[in-house]
C-alpha positions in Angstrom: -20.5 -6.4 -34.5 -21.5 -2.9 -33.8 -20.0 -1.2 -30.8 -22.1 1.2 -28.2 -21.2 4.4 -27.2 -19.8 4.9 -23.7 -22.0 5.7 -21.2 -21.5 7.1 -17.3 -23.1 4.1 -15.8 -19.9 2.1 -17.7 -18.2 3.2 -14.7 -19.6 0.4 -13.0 -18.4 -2.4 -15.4 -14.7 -0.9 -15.4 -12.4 -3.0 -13.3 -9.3 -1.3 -11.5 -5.7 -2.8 -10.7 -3.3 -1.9 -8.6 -0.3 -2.7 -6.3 1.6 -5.3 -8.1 4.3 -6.9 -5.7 6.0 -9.9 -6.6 7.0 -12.6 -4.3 10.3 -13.2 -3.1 11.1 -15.9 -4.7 9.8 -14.3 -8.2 7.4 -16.7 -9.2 3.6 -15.1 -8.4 2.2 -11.4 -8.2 -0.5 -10.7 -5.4 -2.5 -7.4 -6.8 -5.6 -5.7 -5.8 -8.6 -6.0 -8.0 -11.1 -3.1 -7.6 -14.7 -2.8 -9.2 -18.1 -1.3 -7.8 -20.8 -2.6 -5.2 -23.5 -1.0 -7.3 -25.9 -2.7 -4.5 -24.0 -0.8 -2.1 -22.7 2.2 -4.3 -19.1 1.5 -3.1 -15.5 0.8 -3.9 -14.6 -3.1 -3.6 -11.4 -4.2 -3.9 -10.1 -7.9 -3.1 -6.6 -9.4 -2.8 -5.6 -11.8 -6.0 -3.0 -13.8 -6.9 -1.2 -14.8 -10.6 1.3 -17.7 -10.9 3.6 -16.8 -13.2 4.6 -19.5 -14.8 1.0 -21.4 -15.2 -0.8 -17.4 -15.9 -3.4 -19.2 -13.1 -5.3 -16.0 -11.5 -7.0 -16.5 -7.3 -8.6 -14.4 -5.7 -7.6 -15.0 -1.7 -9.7 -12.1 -0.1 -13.5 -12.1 0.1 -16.3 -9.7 1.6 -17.2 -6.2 1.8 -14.0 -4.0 2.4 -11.1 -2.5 0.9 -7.6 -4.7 0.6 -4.8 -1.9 0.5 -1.2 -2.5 0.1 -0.3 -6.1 0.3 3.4 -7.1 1.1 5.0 -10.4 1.2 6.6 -11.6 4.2 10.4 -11.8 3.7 10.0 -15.7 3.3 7.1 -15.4 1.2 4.8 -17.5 3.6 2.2 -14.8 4.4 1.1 -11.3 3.1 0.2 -8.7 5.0 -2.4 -5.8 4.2 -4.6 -3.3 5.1 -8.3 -3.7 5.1 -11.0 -0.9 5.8 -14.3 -1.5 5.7 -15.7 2.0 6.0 -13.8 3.4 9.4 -10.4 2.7 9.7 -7.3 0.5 8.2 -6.4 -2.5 10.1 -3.4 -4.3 9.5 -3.8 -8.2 8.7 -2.0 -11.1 7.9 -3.0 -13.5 5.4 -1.4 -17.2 5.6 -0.2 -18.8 2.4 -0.5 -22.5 3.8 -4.1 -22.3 4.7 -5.5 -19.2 3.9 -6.2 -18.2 7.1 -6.5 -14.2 7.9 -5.0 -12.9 11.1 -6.2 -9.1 12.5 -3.1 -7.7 14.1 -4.4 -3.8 15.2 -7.5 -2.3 16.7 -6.0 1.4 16.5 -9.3 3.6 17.2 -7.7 6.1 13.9 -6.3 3.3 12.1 -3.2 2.4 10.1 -1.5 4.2 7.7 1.6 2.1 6.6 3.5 -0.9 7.4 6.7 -2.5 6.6 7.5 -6.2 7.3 10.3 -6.9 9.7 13.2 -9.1 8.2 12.2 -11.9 10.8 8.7 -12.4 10.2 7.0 -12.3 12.9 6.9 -8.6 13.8 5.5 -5.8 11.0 6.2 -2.1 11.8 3.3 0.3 11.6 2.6 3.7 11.4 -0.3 4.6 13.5 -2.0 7.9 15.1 -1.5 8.0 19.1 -3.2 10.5 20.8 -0.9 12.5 23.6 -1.3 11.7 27.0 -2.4 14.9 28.4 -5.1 15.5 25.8 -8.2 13.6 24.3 -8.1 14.7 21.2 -4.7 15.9 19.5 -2.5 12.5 18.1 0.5 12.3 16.2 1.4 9.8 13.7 3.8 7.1 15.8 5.7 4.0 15.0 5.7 0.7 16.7 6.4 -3.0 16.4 3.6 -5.5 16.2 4.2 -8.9 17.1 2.5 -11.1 15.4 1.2 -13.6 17.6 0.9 -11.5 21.1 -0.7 -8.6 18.5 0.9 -6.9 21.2 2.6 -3.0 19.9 5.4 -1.6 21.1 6.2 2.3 19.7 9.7 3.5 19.4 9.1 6.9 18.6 7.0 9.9 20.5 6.8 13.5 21.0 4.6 16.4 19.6 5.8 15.4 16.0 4.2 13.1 13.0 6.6 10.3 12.7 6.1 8.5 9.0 7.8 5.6 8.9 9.8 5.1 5.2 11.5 2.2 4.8 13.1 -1.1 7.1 16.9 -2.4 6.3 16.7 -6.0 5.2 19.2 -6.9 8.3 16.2 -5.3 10.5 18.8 -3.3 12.0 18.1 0.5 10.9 14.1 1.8 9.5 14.2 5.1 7.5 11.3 7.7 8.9 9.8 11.4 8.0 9.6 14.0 10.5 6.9 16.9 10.2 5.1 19.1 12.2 2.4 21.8 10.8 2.7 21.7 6.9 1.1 24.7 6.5 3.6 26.5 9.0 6.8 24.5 7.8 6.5 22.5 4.9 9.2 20.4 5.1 10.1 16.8 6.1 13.6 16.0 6.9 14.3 12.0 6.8 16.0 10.4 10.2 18.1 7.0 10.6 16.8 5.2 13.4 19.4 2.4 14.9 16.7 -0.3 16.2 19.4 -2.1 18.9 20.5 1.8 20.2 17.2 3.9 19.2 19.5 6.4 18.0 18.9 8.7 15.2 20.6 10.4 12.9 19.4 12.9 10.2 19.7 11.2 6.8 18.5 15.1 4.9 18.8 18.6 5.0 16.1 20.1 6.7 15.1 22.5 4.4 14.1 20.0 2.3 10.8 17.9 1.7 11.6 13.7 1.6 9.7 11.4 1.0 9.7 7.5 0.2 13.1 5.6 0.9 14.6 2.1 -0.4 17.7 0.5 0.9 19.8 -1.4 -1.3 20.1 -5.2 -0.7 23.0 -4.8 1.3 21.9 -2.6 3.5 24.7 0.0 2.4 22.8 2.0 0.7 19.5 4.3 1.2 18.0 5.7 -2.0 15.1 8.6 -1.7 12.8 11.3 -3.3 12.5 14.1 -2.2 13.1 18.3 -3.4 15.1 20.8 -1.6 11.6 23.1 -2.4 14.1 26.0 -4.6 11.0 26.4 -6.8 8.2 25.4 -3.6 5.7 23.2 -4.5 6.5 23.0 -8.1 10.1 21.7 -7.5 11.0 18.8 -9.3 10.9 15.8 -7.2 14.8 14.0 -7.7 16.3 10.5 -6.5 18.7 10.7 -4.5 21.2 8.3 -2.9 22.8 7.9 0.4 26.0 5.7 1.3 26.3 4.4 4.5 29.8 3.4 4.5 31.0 6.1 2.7 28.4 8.9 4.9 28.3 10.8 1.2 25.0 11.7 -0.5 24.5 12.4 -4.0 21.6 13.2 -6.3 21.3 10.5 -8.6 19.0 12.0 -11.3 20.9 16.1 -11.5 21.0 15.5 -15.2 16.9 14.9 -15.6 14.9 17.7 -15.8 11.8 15.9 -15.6 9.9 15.2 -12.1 10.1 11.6 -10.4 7.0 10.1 -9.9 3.3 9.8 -11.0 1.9 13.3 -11.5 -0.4 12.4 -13.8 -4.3 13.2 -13.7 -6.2 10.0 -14.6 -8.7 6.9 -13.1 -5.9 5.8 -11.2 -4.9 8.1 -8.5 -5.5 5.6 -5.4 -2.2 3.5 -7.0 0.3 4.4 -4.8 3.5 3.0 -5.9 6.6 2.6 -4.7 9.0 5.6 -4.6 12.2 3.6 -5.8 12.9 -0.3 -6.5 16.6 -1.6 -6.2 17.5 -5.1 -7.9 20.6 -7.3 -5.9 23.5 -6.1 -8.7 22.7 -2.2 -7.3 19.9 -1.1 -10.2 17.3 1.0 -9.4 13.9 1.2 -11.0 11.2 4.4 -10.4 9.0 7.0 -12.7 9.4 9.4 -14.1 6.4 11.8 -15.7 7.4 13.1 -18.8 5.7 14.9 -21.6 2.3 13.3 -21.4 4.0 9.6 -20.4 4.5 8.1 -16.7 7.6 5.7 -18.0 9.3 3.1 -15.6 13.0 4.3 -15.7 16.5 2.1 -15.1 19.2 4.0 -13.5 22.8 2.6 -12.3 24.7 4.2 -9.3 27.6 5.6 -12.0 24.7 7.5 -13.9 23.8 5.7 -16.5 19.6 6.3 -17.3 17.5 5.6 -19.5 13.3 4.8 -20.0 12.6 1.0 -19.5 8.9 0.9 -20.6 7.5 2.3 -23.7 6.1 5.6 -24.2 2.7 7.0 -25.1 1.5 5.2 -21.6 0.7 5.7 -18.0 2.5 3.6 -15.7 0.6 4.1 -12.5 2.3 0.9 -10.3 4.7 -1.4 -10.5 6.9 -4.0 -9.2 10.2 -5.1 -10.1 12.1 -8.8 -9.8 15.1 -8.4 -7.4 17.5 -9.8 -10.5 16.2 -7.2 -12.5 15.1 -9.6 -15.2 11.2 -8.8 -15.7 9.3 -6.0 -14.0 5.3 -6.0 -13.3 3.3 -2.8 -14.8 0.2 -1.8 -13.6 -0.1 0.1 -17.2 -3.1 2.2 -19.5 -3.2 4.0 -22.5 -6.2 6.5 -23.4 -7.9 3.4 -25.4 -7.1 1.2 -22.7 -8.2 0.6 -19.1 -5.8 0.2 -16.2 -4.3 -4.1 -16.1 -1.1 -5.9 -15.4 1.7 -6.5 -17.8 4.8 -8.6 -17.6 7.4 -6.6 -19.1 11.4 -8.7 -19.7 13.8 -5.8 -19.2 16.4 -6.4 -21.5 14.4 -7.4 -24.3 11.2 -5.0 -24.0 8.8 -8.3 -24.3 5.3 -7.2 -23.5 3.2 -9.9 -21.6 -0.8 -9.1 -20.3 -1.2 -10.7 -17.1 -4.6 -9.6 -16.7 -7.4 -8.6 -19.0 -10.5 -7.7 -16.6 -11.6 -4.9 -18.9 -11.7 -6.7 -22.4 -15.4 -7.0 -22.5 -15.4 -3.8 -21.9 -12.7 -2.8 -24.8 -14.5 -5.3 -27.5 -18.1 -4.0 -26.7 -17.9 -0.3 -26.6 -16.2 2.4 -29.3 -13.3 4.2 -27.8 -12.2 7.0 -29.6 -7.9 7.5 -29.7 -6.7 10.8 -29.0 -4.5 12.9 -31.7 -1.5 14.2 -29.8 -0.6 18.3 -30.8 2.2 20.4 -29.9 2.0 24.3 -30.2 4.2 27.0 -29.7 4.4 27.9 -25.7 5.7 31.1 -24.2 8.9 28.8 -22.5 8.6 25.9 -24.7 6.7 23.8 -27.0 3.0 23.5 -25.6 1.8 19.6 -25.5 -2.1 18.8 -25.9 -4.6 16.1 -27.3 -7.8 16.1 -29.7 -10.3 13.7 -29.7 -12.9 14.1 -32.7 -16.7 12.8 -31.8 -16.7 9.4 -31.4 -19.8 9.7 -34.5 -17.5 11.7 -36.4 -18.0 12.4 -40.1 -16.2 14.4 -42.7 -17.7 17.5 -43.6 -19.7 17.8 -40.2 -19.3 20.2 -37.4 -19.1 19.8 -34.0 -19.1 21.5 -30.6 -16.1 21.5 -28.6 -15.2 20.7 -24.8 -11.9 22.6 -23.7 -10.8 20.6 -20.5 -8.3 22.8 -17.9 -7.2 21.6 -14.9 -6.2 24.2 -12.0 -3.2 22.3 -10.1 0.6 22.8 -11.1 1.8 19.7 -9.8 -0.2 17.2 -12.1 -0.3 16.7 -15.8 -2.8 15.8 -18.3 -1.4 11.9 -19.7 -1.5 8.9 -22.1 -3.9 7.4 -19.8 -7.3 6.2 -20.0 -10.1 8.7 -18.7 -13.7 7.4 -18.8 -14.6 11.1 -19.0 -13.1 12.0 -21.9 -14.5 9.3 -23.5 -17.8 9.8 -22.1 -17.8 13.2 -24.1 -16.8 11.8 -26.9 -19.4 9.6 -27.1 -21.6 12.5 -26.4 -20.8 14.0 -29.8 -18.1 16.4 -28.8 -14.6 17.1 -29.4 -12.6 17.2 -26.9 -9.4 18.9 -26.3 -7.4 19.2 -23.3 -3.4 20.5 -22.9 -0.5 21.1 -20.4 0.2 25.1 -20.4 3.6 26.2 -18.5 2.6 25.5 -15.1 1.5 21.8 -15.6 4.4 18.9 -14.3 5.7 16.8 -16.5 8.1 19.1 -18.7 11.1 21.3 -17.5 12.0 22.7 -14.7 11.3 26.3 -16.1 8.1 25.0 -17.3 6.6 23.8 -14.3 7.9 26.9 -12.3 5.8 29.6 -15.1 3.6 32.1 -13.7 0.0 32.0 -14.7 0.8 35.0 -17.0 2.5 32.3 -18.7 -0.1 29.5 -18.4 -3.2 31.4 -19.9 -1.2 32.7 -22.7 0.3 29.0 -23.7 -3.8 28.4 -23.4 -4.7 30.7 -25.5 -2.2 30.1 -28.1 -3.2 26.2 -28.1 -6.7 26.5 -28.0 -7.2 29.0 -31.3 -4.4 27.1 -32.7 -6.2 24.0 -32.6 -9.7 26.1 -33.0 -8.3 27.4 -36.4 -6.4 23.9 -38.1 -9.5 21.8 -37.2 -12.1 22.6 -39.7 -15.1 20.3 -38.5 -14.9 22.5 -34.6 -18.0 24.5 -34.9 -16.7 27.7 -33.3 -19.5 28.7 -32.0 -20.5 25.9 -29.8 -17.1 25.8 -27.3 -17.3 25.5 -23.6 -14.4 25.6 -21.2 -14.3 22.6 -17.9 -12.6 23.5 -14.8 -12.7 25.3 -12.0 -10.5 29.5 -11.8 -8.0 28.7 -14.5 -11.1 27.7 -16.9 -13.5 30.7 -15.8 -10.6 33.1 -17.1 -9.3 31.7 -19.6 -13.1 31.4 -21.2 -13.1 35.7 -20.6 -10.5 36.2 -22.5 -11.5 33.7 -24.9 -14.9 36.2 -25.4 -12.7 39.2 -25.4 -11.2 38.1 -28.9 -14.8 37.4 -29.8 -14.5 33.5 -29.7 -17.9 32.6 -28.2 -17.2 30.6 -25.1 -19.4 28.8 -21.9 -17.5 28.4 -18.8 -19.1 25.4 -17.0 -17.6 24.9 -13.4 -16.5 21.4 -12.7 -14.0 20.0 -10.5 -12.2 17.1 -11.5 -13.6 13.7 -10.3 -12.3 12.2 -7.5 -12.5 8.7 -6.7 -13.1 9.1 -3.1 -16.8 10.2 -4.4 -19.2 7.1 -4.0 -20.2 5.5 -7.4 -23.9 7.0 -8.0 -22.2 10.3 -6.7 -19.6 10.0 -9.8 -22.0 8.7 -12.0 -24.7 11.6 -11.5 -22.2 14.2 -11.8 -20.9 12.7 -14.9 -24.5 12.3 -16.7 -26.2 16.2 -15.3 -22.7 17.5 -17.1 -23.1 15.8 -20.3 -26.8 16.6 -20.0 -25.9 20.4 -19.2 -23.6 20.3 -22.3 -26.2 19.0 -24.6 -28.9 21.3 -23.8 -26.4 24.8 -23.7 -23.4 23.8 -26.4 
């Protein structure tokens, strides 16, 4: 069977999953599946359902709209979600029994988050209220709903964005941010509300940004991510732990110097997944983004860490079983679309749950990307190569140089239906994390852009001069400030070098938007490269 070539319009045929969470009593996953309306040239995305014993797949939403972040109810009876269909996100409750959906909020601006309530029939929300004295400023507030009255209660209030974090499994304490102006004072603090006294306590420092929290399954316990900002926005994010009985804090991950989280650039940035998951023997379970990989990482309270998933991958969500035993991946590699995986723990076991894109895989030519390493001005410079998907020996080709502009992301071992797309195009493509990119040291992500250009410079003519079939002639640079000067100096050592101006794709563009912006660049290339 002969393969195509990837095309923009593929876009439309690739399927995304996200948000894995596993019941509470371990034996299904609910997920959102998304995939495009090309009718409507929109984002659909539906709430499904795997047994995990049987591998049987549901789907249990239907209709236009966006399901967002589905949680179990603490008896596993019901999910709840959020569902926008083009305004706002409502928060819903889906029954198990009968299948029934529930609409528990009619906030004008919507909701941002929720977090069940241990006893089931109230959910906590976050939710803009707009002052009483004005018609237009609001700050972020959070409230009970009850489930049957849908009536909403708010416990906090004031001139301040209250983000609610995380709820104690007694229902006794919730976990919440506290900011103002970003721009004037970027830094969130984390508070310990006491539901029966409303009192609160500051769980941080001040000076600090925090972000998601967890508590342990006893309640004694509150891990969280956050940066005390030494290095600003380029700080490595750490996990850190607070005990309650002890009133002691501690940074769990001081001996890392890698960031925690997902910070890398990819098809999946709407995946937002949890901060930090703990297990009932005290085990926690996060990511961590390191050299090229987002890895799922076990760590114990006395220290010990180590990665729990296997490299050369992108795990973008997940979900772990509260023994520990098995975790769920939402998972991709840069030959492989985004879909589920049942991974055992202790014996590294790799099980597909899903395979929505294997049509895809079997019908069109993806081309694997060779991995480089050059030498940096702080430390060895990571990068991939990907030849022409026509390839031949002896042949040359034009190359696409891919930059992006942000320090706090990385390029990854993920799947990018761009690159491939280029490929395919008959172009090589090679793209690389200077100083300045996330993902490596401390020191690294901290370099000036003195730094970044000349790790970028080093890499490209590096890779320019080992790789005999580049046609050196026929180069052109992607990106946006970084790109347009790194391309001048590239001329000024009389390498000859188009610098084509384009941001990287964002998901929140409408499909024909993507899909049009994708095809006049690949056009632009063919006819100027």
């Amino acid at each position: 069977m002969v393969k195509k070539v990837v095309e923009s319009s593929d876009l439309t045929k690739l399927i995304s999953v996200t948000d894995p969470q596993i019941s509470p009593d371990g034996k299904r996953v609910v997920f959102v599946r998304t995939q495009i309306d090309e009718k409507e040239n929109t984002y659909t995305t539906h709430l499904y359902h795997i047994d995990l014993k049987t591998g049987q797949q549901s789907q249990w939403t239907n209709g236009a709209g966006r399901v967002l972040s589905p949680r179990w109810s603490t008896d596993g009876t019901a999910v709840a979600f959020l569902f926008d269909r083009g305004k706002e996100k409502q928060l819903f409750v889906l029954s198990i029994a009968d299948g029934k959906m529930n609409r528990l909020t009619r906030f004008e601006n919507g909701v941002d988050r929720f977090e069940w309530a241990p006893c089931g029939t109230k959910i906590w929300i976050n939710a803009a209220v707009k002052k009483e004295d004005t018609q237009s400023q609001s700050y972020s507030q959070i409230g009970l709903v009850d489930h049957e009255s849908k009536s909403v209660e708010f416990v906090t209030q004031g001139n301040f964005n209250h983000h609610l974090k995380a709820v104690s499994h007694d229902g006794e304490k919730i976990v919440f941010g506290l900011t103002g102006n970003l721009q004037k004072n970027p830094h969130q603090p984390l508070y310990l509300y006491d539901t029966k006294t409303a009192q609160q306590t500051m769980l941080t420092e001040g000076q600090g940004y925090f972000n998601d929290a967890a508590f342990s399954h006893d309640d004694s316990k509150i891990a969280y991510t956050g940066s005390m900002r030494y290095y600003g926005d380029v700080t490595h994010t750490e996990l850190y732990i607070a005990d309650l009985l002890t009133n002691t804090r501690f940074c769990l991950t001081e001996g890392m110097d890698a960031p925690i989280g997902d910070y890398a650039i990819s098809d999946y940035k709407k995946a937002v997944a949890p901060a930090v998951v703990w297990t009932k023997d005290d085990h926690l379970y996060f990511q961590v983004s390191t050299m090229g990989d987002v890895r799922l990482y076990f760590a114990s309270l006395d220290g010990m860490i180590f990665p729990a998933s296997p490299d050369m991958e992108h795990v973008y969500d997940y979900d772990v079983s509260r023994d520990g035993v098995y975790a769920v991946l939402a998972s991709s590699n840069p030959i492989q679309p985004g879909e589920l995986h049942r991974l055992t723990i202790t014996t590294g076991e790799y099980q597909a749950l899903t395979s929505f894109n294997q049509k895809f895989m079997e019908d069109t030519e993806l081309v694997q990307a060779q991995t480089t390493f050059t030498t940096g001005s702080i430390d060895v410079v990571h990068g991939w190569l990907i030849k022409p998907a026509s390839f031949e020996e002896g042949q040359n080709y034009p190359l696409i140089i891919k930059v992006h502009d942000t320090p706090h992301e990385m390029f990854a071992n993920t799947f990018s239906l761009e690159m491939q797309l280029y490929a395919a195009s008959g172009f090589g493509i090679f793209y690389v994390n200077p100083s300045g990119s996330q993902g490596y040291s401390q020191e690294f992500a901290a370099a000036s852009r003195d730094f970044t250009y000349k790790d970028l410079l080093s890499a490209i003519t590096d890779t320019v001069e080992s790789a005999d079939w580049i046609d050196v002639s026929r180069i052109a640079v992607l990106g946006e400030e970084v790109a347009e000067q790194v391309t001048l100096k590239l001329k000024s050592m009389n390498i000859a070098t188009t610098f084509v101006h384009f941001p990287d794709l964002s998901r929140t563009d409408t499909p024909n938007h993507r899909i049009a912006r994708l095809e006049k660049i690949v056009n632009w290339l063919a006819d100027n490269v």
